[in-house]
C-alpha positions in Angstrom: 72.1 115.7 88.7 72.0 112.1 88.7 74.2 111.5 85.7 76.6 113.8 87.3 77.1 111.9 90.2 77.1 108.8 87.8 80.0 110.6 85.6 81.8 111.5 88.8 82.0 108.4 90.5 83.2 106.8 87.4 86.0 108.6 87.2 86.6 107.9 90.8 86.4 104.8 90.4 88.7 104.8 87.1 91.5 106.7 89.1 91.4 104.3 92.0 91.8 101.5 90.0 94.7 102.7 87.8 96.6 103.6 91.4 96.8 99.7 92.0 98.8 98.6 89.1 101.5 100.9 89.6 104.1 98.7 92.1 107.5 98.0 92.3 107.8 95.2 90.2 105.7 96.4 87.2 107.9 99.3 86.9 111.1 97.4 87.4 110.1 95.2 84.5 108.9 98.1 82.3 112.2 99.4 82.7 114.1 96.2 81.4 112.5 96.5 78.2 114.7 99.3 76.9 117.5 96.9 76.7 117.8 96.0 73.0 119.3 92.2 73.6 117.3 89.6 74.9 120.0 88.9 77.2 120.9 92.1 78.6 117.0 92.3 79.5 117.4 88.6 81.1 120.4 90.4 83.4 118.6 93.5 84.1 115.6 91.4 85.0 118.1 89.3 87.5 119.4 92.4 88.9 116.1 93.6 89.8 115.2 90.1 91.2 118.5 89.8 93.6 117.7 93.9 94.9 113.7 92.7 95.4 115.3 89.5 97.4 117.7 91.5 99.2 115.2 94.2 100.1 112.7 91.5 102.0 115.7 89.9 103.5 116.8 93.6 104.9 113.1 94.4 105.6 112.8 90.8 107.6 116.2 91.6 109.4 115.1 94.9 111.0 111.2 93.6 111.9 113.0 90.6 113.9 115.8 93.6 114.8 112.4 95.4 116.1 110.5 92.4 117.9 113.9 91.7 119.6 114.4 95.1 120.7 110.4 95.1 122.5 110.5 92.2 124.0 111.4 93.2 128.1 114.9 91.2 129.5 114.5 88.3 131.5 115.5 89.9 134.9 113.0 92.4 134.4 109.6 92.6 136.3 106.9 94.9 136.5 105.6 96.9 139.7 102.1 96.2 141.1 101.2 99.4 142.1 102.4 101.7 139.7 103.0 99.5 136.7 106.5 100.6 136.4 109.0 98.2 134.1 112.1 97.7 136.4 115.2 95.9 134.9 118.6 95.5 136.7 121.2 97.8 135.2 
């Protein structure tokens, strides 16, 4: 029973682990390698960078788009007793 648990928490832990090296990057730069000039593979590898970069900028954009959006106007105020948010139309 005991070298069952053993054999199945191995494999657990073997599956778990192989989940973590699976990200964006490592497959973008698995599939530059199937370019057969070393500097079509330098471009695709470029390509991938600038859509990476682009991608945090446009991720950054809409969490400051978000925070922006949460934050309560100026003008407004909040009621005492019933904790109501009131802002001016």
């Amino acid at each position: 029973m005991r070298l069952i648990s053993f054999l199945v928490a191995l494999c657990l832990v073997g599956l778990l682990s192989a989940c973590g090296t699976d990200t964006f990057l490592g497959r973008a730069e698995e599939s530059c390698v199937k370019y057969p000039t070393p500097e079509a593979r330098a471009d695709c590898e470029q390509r991938l960078r600038q859509a990476f970069s682009d991608f945090n900028k446009q991720q950054e954009q809409d969490k400051k788009a978000q925070r922006a959006a949460e934050k309560p106007n100026g003008l407004c105020f909040k009621r005492q007793s019933s904790s109501e948010l009131v802002c001016p139309n």
